[in-house]
C-alpha positions in Angstrom: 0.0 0.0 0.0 1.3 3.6 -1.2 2.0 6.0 1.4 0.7 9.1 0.5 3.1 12.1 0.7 2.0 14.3 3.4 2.3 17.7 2.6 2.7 20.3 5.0 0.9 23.8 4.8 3.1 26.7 3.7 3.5 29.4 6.1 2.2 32.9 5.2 4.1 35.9 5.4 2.4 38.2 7.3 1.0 41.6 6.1 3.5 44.2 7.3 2.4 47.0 5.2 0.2 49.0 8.2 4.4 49.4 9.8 4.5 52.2 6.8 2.1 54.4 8.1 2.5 53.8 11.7 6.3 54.8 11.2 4.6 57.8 9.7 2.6 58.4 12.2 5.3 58.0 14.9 7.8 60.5 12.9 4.8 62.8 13.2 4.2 62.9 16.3 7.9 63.4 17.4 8.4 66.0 15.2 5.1 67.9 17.1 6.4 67.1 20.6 9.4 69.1 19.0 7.2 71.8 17.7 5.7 72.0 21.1 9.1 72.2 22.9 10.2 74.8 20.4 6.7 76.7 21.3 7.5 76.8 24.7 10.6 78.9 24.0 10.7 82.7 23.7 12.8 82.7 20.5 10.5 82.6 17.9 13.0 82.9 15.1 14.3 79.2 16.0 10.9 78.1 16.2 10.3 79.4 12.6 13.4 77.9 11.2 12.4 74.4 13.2 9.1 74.5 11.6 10.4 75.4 8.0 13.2 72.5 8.7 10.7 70.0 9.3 8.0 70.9 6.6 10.7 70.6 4.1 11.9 67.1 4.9 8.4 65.5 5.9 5.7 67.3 3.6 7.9 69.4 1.1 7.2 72.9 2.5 3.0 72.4 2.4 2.2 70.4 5.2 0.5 71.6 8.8 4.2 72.6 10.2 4.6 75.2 7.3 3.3 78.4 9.8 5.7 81.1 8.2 2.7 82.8 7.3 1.2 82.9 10.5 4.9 84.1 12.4 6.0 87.9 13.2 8.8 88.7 10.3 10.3 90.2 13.9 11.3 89.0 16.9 9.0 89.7 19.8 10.3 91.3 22.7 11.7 89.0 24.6 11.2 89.3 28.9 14.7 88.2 29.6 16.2 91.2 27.4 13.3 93.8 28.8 14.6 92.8 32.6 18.3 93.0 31.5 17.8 96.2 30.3 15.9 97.5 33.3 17.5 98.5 36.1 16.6 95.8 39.1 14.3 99.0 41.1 12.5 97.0 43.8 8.3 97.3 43.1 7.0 100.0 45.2 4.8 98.8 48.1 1.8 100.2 49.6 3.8 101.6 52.5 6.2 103.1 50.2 3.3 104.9 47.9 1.9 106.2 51.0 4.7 107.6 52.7 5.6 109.7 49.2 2.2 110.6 49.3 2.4 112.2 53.2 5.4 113.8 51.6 3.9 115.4 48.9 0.9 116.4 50.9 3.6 118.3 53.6 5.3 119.8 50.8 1.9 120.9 49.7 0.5 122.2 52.8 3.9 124.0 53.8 3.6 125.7 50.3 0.0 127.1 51.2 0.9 128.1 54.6 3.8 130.1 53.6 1.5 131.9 51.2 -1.1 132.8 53.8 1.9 133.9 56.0 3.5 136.6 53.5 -0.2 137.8 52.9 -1.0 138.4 56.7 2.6 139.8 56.7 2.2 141.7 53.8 -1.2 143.1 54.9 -0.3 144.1 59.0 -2.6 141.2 59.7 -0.2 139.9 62.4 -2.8 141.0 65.1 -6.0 139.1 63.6 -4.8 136.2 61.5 -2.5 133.1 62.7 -1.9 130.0 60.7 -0.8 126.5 62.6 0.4 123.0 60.5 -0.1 120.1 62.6 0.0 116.4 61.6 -3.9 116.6 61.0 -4.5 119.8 59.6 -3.9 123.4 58.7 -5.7 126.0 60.2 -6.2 129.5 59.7 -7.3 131.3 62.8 -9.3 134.7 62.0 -10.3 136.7 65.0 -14.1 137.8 65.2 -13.0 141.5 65.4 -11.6 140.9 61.8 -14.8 139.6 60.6 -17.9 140.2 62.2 -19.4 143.1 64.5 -20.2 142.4 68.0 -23.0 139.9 68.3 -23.5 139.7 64.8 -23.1 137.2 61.8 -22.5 140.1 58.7 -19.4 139.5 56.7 -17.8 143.2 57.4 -16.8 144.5 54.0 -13.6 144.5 54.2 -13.1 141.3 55.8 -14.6 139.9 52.5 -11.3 140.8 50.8 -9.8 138.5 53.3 -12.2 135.8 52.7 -11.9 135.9 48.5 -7.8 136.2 49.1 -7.8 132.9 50.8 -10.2 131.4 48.7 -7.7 132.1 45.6 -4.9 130.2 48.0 -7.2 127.5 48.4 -8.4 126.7 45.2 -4.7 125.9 43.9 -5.2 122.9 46.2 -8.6 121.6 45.7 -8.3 117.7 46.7 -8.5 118.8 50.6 -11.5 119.0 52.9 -12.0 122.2 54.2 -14.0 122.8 57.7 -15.1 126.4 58.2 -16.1 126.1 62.2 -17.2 129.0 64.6 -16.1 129.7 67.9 -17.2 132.4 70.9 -16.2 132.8 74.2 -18.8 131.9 77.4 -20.5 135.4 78.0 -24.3 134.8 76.9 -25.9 135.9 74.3 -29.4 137.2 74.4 -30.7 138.9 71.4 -33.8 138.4 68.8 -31.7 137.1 66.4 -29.8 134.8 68.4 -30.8 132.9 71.1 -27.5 131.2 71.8 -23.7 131.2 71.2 -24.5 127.8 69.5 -26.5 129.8 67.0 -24.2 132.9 66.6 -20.8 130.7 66.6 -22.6 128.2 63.4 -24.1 131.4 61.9 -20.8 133.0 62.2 -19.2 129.7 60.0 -22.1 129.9 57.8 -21.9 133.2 56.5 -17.9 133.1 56.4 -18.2 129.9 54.3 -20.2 131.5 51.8 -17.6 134.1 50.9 -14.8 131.3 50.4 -17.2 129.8 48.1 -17.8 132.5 45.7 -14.9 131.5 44.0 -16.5 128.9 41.8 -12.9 126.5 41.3 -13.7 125.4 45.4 -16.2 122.1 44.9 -18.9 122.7 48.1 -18.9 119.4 48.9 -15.8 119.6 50.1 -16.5 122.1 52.7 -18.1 122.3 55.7 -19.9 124.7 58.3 -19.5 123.8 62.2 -20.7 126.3 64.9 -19.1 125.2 68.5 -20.1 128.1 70.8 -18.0 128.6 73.8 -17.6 124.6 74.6 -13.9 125.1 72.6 -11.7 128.0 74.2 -8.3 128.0 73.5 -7.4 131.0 76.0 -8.9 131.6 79.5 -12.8 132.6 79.0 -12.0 135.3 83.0 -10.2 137.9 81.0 -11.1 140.2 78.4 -7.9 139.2 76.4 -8.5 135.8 76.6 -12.3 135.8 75.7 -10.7 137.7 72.7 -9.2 135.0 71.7 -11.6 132.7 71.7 -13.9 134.7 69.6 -12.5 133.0 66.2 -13.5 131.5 63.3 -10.7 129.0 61.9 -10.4 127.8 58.1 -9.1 123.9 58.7 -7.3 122.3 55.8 -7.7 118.6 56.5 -5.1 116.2 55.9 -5.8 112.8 53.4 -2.8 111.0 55.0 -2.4 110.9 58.4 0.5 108.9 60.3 -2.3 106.5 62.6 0.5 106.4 65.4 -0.2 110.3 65.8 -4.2 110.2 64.3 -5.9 112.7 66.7 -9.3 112.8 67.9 -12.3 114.7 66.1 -11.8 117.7 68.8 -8.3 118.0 67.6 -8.7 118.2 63.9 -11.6 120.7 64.0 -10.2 122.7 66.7 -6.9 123.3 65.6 -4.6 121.6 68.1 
């Protein structure tokens, strides 16, 4: 009996064509983790040339890496050239802005005071007007007898020269709050008009108030009238010379920036000391 050849089955090569495109696909993506590398860089002139490099030898110059239209012709301005160039100044902090702004304001307020000084100098005001620059304020101290008759609230005429002189100083610095208050000394008043030295003192502040405010540069809601009787002497209210004194209207330039270690209570700011 014949044996019968066996034949045994002939191995098939495998299909290795799909390694083309995956090598493709691979080269791709390396070169995009490259593009992204290069992206990450601030030179974008070497990004450019990267870009060009690998459009040329992967797609001919028309595939997605070709973004030389899309690129500055210039280099941008690159941060680590900008701080080299700059000085290294420190960034000012909040303490810092405010302590220039103090400075300013003191340069400021000793500018205005000096004016109102050579005016009462200039003028033989020595007598009536004082001025006094404080950490909270500047106040001009006007006594009644410059003003105002006895026991009454009328601007005299001249005085309103006074008022419309200061007004011009004022309005050169028109960023400060500006309390007009009204003082008396203790003696009662008992008139029609006036029942009170609480009435005659804020009449008094009123009416002086009004002048200042003719000049139409001053904003009005930056000022304000205060009338505080005898309740704020600053001299002795048991002699003539004293009461005097404390017959006064004062003009208070309020400071924006005050040092808190030194801030003063509301007596102090409106009463001048």
């Amino acid at each position: 009996m014949s044996k019968k050849t066996r034949h045994e089955p002939h191995e098939e090569h495998a299909d290795e064509s799909w390694l083309l495109p995956y090598a493709d696909l691979l080269t791709l993506l390396l070169a995009l983790f490259l593009v992204l590398y290069a992206m990450s860089a601030t030179d974008a002139r070497k990004f450019q040339e990267m870009s060009e490099a690998f459009s040329v030898a992967l797609t001919g110059g028309t595939g997605v890496l070709d973004y030389s239209k899309t690129l500055p012709s210039e280099d941008p301005p690159n941060v680590n050239d900008h701080k080299a160039s700059s000085p290294n100044v420190p960034a000012t902090t909040p303490d810092q802005r405010r302590a220039e702004l103090m400075r300013q304001e003191q340069e400021d307020l000793e500018k205005l005071k000096k004016q109102l000084d050579n005016y009462i100098k200039n003028n033989g005001l020595t007598s009536e007007l004082s001025t006094k620059l404080n950490h909270s304020q500047l106040v001009i101290t006007i006594r009644d007898n410059a003003l105002f008759p006895s026991g009454e609230a009328v601007v005299k005429p001249e005085a309103r020269k006074l008022a419309k002189a200061i007004s011009q100083m004022l309005h050169k610095f028109p960023d400060y709050e500006i309390i007009v208050s009204g003082h008396t000394d203790n003696v009662p008043i008992a008139n029609s008009r006036y029942p009170s030295n609480w009435d005659l003192s804020s009449d008094r502040a009123l009416q002086f108030m009004k002048i200042l405010l003719t000049n139409s540069a001053l904003d009005p809601k930056r000022f304000m009238p205060i009338g505080y009787g005898e309740y704020h002497p600053i001299a002795d209210n048991k002699t003539e010379a004293g009461r005097a004194k404390n017959r006064r209207v004062e003009v208070s330039i309020i400071r924006k920036y005050q040092d808190s270690a030194t801030f003063t209570n509301v007596e102090d700011v409106t009463n001048g000391n």
